[in-house]
C-alpha positions in Angstrom: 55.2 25.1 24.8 51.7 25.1 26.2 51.1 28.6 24.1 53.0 27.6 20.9 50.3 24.0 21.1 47.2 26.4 21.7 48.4 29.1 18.7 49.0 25.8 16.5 45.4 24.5 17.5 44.3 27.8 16.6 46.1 27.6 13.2 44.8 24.6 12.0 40.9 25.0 12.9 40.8 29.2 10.9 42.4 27.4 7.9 39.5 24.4 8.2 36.7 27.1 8.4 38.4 29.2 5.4 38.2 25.7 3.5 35.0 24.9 4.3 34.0 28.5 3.7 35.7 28.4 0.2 33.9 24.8 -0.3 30.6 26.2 0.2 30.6 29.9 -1.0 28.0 31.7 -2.8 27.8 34.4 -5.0 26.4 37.0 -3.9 23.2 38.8 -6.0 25.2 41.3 -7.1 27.8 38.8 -8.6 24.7 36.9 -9.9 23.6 39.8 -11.9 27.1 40.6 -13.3 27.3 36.8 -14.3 23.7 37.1 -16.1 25.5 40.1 -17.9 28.4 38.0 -19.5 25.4 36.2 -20.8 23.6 38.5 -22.4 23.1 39.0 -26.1 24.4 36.0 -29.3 26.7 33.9 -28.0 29.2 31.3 -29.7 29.6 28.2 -28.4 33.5 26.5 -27.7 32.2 23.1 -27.2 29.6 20.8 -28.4 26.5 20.9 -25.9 24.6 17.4 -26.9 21.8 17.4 -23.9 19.5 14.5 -22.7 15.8 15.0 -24.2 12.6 13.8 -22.9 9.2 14.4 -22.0 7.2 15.1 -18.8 3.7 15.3 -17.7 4.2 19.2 -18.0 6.0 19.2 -21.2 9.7 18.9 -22.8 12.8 18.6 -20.1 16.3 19.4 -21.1 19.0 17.8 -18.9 23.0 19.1 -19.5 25.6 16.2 -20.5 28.3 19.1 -20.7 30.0 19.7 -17.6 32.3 23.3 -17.6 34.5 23.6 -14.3 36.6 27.2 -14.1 39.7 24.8 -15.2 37.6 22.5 -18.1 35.0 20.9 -20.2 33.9 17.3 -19.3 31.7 16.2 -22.2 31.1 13.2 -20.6 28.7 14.2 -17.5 26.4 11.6 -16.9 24.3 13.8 -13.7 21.3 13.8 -15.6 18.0 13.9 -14.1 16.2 10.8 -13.8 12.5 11.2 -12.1 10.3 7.8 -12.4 7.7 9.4 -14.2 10.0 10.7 -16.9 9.6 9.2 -20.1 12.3 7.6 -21.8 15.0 10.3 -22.9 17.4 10.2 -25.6 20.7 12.1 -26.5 20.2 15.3 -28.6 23.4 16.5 -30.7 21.8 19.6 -31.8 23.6 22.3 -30.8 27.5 22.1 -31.7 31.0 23.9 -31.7 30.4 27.3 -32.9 26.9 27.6 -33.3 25.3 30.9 -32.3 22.9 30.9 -29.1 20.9 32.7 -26.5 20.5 33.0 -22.9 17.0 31.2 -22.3 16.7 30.6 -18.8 19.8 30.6 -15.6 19.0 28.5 -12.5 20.9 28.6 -9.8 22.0 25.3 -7.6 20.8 25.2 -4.2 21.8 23.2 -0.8 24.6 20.4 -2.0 24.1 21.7 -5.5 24.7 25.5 -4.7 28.0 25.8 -6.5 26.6 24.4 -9.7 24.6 26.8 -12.8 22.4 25.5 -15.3 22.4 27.8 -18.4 19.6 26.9 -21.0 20.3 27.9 -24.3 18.0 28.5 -27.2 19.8 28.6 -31.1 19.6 31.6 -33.0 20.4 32.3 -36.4 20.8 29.5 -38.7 20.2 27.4 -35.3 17.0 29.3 -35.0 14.8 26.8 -32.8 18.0 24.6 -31.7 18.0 24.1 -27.5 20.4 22.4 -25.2 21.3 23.4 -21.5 25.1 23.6 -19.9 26.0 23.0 -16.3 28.6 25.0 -15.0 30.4 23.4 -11.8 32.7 24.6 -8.9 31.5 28.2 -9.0 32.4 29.7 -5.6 33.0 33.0 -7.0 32.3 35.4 -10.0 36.1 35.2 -11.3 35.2 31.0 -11.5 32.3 31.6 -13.5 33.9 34.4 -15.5 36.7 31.3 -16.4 33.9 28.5 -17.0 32.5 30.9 -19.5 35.4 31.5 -21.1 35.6 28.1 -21.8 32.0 27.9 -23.1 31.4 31.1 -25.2 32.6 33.3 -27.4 31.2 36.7 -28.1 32.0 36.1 -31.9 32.2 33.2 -34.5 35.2 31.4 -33.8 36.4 31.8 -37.1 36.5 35.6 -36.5 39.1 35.3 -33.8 41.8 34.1 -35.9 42.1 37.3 -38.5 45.3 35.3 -39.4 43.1 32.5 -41.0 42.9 33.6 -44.7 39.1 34.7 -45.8 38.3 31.8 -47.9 39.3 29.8 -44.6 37.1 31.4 -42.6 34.3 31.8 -44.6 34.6 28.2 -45.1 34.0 27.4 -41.7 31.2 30.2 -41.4 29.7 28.2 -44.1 30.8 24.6 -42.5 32.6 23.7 -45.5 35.5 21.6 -45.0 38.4 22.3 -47.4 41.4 20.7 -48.0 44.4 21.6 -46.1 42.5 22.9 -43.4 44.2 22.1 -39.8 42.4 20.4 -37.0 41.5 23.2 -35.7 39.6 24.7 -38.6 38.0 21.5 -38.9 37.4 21.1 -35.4 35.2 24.4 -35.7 32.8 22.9 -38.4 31.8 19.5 -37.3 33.0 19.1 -33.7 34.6 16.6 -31.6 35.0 13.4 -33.2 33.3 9.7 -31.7 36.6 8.5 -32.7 40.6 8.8 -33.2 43.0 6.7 -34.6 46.8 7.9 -35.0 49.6 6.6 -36.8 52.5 7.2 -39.3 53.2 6.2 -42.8 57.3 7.3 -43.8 57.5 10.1 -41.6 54.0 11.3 -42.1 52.1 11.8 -39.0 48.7 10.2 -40.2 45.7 10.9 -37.6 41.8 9.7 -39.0 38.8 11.4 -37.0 35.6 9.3 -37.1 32.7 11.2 -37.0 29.1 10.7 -35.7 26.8 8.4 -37.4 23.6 9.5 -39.6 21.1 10.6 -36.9 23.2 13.0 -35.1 22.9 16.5 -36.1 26.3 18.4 -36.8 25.4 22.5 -36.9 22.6 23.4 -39.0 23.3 20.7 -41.5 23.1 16.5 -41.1 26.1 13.9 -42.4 23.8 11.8 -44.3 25.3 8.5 -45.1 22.4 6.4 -46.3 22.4 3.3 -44.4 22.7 4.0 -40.5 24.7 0.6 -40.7 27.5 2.0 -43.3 30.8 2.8 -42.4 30.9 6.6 -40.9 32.3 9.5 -41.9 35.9 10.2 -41.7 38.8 13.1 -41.9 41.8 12.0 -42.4 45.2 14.5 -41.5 48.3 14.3 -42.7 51.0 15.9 -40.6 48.2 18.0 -38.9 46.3 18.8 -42.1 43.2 17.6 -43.6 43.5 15.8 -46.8 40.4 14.4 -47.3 37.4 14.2 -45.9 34.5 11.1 -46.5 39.9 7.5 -34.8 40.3 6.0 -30.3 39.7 8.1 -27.4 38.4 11.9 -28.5 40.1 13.3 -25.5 43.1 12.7 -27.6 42.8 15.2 -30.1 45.6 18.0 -29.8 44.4 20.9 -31.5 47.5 22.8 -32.1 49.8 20.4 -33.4 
């Protein structure tokens, strides 16, 4: 009994050191080098990357708002950094869904932060000039980064991954041209994730209304200019899951696919 208590004990504390070895991994230089790689050349971005923007005694500092995990995208990170003698910051919508960018600088987390990247990004293209700056979280290992940047980046427009999308389709959203009967998907590619959606039904028509960001906030390369800043926004409006016109609440709602 003794023995079988001991081989337990035994048990229990290898599996608390492989957890706590699993916690606090690193990559190794090696996998830091292949991960560097996967960023090289144009990249296209999955997700809208709005960034906090502010000013330093040594210049401009960019500060992520995107958080990208191996298993998802919280666009809602609020880790920010937030030194006394900052000056005041503001939210930059720059850089959106399917705009093309670079590889700028990679650091590295270290001590409590060691499993977390920070991957500045500089727009190219028709973003030419256009930073922001992605964290990527819960990296222990190359395959986790390899998924978080998956979930970030494509290696091609968007647009071009669907050959099933008919041409005018896809040059539409290569152009960011929303067209009528356009799914949310399509849409979703040319001005991003909404501030706002509101579902319903009319009959049996499955009505669903994306609000979208107010004058100010940059969508892509191009602005929604609606005059007065005070004016109702911009809308899309979907009728059994395609767009029907174009001018809800949670954006977490939105299910691309149906």
């Amino acid at each position: 009994m003794l023995i079988q208590r001991n081989t337990l004990a035994a048990a229990f504390v290898a599996a608390g050191l492989l957890l706590a070895s699993t916690a606090h991994a690193e990559l190794s230089k090696a996998d830091r080098k292949q991960a560097r790689k996967m960023l090289a050349g144009t990249l296209y971005l999955r997700t809208d990357a709005p960034c906090t923007q502010g000013r330093h005694p040594f210049g401009v500092y960019l500060s992520p708002l995107v958080d990208i995990s191996p298993r998802g995208v919280n666009t809602d990170a609020q880790n920010g950094a937030s030194f006394g003698w900052y000056h005041a910051s503001s939210t930059v919508w720059e850089v959106r869904v399917n705009d093309s960018v670079e590889l700028d600088e990679l650091e590295w987390g270290e001590d409590e932060n060691k499993n977390t990247v920070e991957i500045e990004l500089t727009g190219v293209g028709k973003t030419d000039g256009h930073d922001t700056i992605l964290r990527f979280v819960e990296i222990n290992s190359l395959a986790d980064f390899e998924a978080a940047f998956k979930l970030a980046f494509s290696n091609r427009p968007l647009q071009d991954e669907n050959p099933d999308w008919s041409a005018e389709i896809r040059q539409a959203i290569g152009d960011r041209k929303l067209m009528p009967g356009m799914n949310k998907r399509q849409a979703y590619y040319i001005v991003g994730m909404p501030e706002q959606v509101d579902k319903t039904t009319e009959g049996e028509k499955k009505i669903e209304t994306w609000t979208l960001h107010k004058q100010g906030l940059e969508i892509g390369f191009f602005t929604w200019n609606t005059g007065d800043p005070s004016a109702p926004a911009e809308k899309l409006r979907f009728e059994d899951g395609l767009l029907v016109t174009s001018n809800t609440h949670n954006p977490s709602q939105i299910d691309l696919d149906h």
